[in-house]
N, CA, C and O atoms as CSV, one atom per row, in Angstrom:
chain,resi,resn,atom,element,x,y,z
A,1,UNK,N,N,-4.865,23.979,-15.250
A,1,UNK,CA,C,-4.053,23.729,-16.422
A,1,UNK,C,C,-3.982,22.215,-16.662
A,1,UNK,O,O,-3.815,21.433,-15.726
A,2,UNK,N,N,-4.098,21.866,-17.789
A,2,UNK,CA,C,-4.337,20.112,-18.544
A,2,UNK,C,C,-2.758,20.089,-18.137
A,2,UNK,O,O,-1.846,20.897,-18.312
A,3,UNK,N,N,-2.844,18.681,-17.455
A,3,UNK,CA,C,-1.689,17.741,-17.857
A,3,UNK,C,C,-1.112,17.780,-18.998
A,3,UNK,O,O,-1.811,18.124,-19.951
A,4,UNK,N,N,0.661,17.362,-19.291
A,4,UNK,CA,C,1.321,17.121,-19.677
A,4,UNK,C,C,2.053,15.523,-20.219
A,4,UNK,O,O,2.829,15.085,-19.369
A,5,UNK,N,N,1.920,14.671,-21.417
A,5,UNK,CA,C,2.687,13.308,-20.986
A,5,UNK,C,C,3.537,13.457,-21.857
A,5,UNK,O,O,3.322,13.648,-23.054
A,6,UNK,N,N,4.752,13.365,-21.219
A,6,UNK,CA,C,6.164,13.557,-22.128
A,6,UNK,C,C,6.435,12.343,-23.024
A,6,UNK,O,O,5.571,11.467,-23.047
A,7,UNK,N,N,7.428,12.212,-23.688
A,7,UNK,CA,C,7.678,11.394,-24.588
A,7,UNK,C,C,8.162,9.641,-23.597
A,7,UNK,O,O,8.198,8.453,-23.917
A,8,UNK,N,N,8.445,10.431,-22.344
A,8,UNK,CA,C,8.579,9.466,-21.390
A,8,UNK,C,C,7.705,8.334,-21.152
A,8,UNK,O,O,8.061,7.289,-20.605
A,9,UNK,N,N,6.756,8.545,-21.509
A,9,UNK,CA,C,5.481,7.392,-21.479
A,9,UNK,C,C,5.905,5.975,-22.102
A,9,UNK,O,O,6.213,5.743,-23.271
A,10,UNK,N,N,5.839,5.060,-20.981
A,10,UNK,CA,C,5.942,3.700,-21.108
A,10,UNK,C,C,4.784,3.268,-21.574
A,10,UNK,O,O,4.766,2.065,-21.315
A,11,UNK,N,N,3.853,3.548,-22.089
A,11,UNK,CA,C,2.224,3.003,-22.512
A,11,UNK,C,C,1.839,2.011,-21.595
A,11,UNK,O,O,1.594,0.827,-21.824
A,12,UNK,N,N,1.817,2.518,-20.716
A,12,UNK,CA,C,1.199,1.356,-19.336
A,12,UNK,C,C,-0.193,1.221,-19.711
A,12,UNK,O,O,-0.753,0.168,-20.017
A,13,UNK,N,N,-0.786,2.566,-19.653
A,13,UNK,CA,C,-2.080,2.690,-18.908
A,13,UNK,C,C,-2.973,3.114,-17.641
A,13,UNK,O,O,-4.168,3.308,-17.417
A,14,UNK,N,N,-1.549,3.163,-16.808
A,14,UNK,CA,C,-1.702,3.546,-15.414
A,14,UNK,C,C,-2.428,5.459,-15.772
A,14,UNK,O,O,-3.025,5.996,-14.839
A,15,UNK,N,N,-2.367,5.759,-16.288
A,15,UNK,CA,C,-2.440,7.086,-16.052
A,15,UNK,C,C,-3.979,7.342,-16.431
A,15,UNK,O,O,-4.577,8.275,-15.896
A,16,UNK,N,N,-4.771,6.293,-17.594
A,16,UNK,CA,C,-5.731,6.338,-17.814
A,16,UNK,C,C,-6.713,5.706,-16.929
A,16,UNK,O,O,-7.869,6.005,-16.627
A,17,UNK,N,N,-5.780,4.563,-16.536
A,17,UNK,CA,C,-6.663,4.122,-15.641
A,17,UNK,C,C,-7.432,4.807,-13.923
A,17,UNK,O,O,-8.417,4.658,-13.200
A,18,UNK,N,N,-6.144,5.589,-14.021
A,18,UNK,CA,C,-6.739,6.519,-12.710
A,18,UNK,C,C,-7.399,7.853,-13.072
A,18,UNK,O,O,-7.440,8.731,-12.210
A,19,UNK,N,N,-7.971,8.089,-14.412
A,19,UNK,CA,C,-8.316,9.520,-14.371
A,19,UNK,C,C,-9.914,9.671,-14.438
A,19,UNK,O,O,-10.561,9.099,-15.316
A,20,UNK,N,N,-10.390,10.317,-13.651
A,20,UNK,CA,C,-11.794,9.803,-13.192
A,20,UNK,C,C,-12.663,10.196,-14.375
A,20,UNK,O,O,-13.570,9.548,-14.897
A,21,UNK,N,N,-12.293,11.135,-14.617
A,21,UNK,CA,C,-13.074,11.960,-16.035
A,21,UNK,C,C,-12.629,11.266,-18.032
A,21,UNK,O,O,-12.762,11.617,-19.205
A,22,UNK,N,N,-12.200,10.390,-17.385
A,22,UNK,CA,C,-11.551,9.991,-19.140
A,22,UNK,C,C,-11.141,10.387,-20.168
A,22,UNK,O,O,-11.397,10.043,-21.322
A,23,UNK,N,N,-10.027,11.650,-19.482
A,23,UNK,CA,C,-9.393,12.256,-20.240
A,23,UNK,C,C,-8.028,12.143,-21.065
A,23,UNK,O,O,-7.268,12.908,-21.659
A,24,UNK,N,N,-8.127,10.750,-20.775
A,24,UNK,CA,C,-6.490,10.127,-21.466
A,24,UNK,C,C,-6.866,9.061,-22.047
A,24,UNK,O,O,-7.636,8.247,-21.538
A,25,UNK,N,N,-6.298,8.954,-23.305
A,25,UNK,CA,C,-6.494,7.961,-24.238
A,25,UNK,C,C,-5.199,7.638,-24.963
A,25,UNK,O,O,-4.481,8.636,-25.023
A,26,UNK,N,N,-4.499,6.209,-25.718
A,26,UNK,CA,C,-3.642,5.991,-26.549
A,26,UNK,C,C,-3.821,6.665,-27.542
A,26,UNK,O,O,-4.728,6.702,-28.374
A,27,UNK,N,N,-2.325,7.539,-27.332
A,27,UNK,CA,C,-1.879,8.216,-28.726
A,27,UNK,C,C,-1.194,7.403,-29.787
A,27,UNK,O,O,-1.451,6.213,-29.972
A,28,UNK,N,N,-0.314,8.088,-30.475
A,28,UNK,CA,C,0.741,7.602,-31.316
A,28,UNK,C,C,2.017,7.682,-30.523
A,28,UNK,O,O,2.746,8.644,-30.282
A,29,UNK,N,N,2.115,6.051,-30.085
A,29,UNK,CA,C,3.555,6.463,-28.972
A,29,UNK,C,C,3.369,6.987,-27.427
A,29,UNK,O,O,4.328,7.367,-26.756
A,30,UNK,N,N,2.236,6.965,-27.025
A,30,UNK,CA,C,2.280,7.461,-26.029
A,30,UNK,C,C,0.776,8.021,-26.071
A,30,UNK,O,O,0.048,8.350,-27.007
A,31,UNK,N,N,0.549,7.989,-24.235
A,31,UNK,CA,C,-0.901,8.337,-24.200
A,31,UNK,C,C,-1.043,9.557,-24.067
A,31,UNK,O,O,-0.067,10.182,-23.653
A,32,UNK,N,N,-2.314,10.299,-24.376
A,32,UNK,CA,C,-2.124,11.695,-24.305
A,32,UNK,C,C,-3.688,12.470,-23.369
A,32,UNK,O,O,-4.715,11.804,-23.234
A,33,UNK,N,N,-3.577,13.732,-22.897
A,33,UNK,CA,C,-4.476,14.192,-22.096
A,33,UNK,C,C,-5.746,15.115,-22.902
A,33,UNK,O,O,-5.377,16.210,-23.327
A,34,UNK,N,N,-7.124,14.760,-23.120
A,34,UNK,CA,C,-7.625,15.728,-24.348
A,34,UNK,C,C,-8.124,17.117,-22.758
A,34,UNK,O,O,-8.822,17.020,-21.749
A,35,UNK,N,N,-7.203,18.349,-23.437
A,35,UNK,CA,C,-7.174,19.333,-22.421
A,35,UNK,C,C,-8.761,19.826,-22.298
A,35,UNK,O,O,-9.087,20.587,-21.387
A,36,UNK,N,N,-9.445,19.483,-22.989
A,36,UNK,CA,C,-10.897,19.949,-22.780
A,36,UNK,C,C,-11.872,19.190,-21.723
A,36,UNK,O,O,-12.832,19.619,-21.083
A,37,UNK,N,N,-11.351,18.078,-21.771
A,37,UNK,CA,C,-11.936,17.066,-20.470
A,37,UNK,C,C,-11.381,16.893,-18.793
A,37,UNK,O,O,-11.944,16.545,-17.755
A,38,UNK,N,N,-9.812,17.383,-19.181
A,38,UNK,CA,C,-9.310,17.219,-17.685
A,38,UNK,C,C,-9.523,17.928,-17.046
A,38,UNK,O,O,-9.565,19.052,-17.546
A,39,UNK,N,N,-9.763,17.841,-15.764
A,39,UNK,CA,C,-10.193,18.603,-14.409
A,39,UNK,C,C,-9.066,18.985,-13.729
A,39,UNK,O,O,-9.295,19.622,-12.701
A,40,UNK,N,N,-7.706,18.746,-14.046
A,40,UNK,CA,C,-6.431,19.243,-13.402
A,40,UNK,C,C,-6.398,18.506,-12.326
A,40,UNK,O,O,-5.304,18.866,-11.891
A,41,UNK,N,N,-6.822,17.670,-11.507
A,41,UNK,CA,C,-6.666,16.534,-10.260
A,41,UNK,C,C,-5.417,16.424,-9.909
A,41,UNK,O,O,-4.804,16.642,-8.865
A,42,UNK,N,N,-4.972,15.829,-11.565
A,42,UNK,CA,C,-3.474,15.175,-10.735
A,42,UNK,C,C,-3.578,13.552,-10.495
A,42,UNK,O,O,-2.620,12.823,-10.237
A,43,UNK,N,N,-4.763,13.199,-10.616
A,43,UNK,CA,C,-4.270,11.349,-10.247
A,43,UNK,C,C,-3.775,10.806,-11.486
A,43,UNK,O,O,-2.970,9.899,-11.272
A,44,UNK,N,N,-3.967,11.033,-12.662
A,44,UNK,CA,C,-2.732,10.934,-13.380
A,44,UNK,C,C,-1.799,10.853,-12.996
A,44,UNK,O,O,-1.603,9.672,-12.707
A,45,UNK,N,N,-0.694,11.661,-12.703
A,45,UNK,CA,C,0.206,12.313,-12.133
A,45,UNK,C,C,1.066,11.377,-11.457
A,45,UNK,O,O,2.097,10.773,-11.754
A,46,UNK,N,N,-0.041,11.485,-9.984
A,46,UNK,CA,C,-0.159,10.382,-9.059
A,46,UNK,C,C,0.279,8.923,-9.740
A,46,UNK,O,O,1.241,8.435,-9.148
A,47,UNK,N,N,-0.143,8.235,-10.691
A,47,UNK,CA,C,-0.555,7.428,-10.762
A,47,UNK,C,C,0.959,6.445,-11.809
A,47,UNK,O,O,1.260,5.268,-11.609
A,48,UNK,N,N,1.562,7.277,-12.736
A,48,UNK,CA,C,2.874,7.425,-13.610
A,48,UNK,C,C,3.718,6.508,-12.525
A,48,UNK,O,O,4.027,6.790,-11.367
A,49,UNK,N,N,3.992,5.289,-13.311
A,49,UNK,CA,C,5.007,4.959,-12.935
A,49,UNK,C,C,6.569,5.676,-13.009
A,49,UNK,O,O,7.556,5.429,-12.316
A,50,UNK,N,N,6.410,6.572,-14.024
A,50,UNK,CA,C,7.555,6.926,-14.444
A,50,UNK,C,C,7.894,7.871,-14.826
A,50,UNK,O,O,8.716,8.046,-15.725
A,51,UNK,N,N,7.093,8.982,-13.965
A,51,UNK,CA,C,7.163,10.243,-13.809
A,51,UNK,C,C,6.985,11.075,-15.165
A,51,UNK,O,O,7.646,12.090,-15.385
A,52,UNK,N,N,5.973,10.526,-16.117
A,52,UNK,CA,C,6.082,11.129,-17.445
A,52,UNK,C,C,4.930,12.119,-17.358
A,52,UNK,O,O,4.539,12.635,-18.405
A,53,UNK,N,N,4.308,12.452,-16.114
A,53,UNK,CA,C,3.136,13.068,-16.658
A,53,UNK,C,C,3.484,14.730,-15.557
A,53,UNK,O,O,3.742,14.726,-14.354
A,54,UNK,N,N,3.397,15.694,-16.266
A,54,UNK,CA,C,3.644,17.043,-15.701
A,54,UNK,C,C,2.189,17.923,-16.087
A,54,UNK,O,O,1.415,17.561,-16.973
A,55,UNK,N,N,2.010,19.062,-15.289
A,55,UNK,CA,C,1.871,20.134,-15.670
A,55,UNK,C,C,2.253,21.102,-17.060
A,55,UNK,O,O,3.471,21.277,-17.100
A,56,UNK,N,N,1.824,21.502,-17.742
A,56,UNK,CA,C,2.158,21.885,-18.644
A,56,UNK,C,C,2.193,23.964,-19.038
A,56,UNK,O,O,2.598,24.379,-20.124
């Protein structure tokens, strides 16, 4: 199941920067996961300073 990034997203970058497959990119307001590319890993996840990124 694709990741989740809540409205919680500080637009770091951290989350893109750890996702091996390049499945996160700047949204509007916040970065978002394209569910067709993610592999479900989790270093996203991992990676959230600020706990914005879930399961969905």
């Amino acid at each position: 199941m694709p990741r989740f990034i809540s409205d919680e997203c500080i637009m770091c970058g951290a989350c893109a920067d750890t996702c091996p497959v390049g499945a996160i990119s700047e949204g509007d307001g916040k970065f978002v996961v394209d569910p067709e590319q993610c592999i479900d890993c989790g270093a996203c996840q991992d990676g959230c300073p600020v706990a914005a990124i879930s399961e969905q």
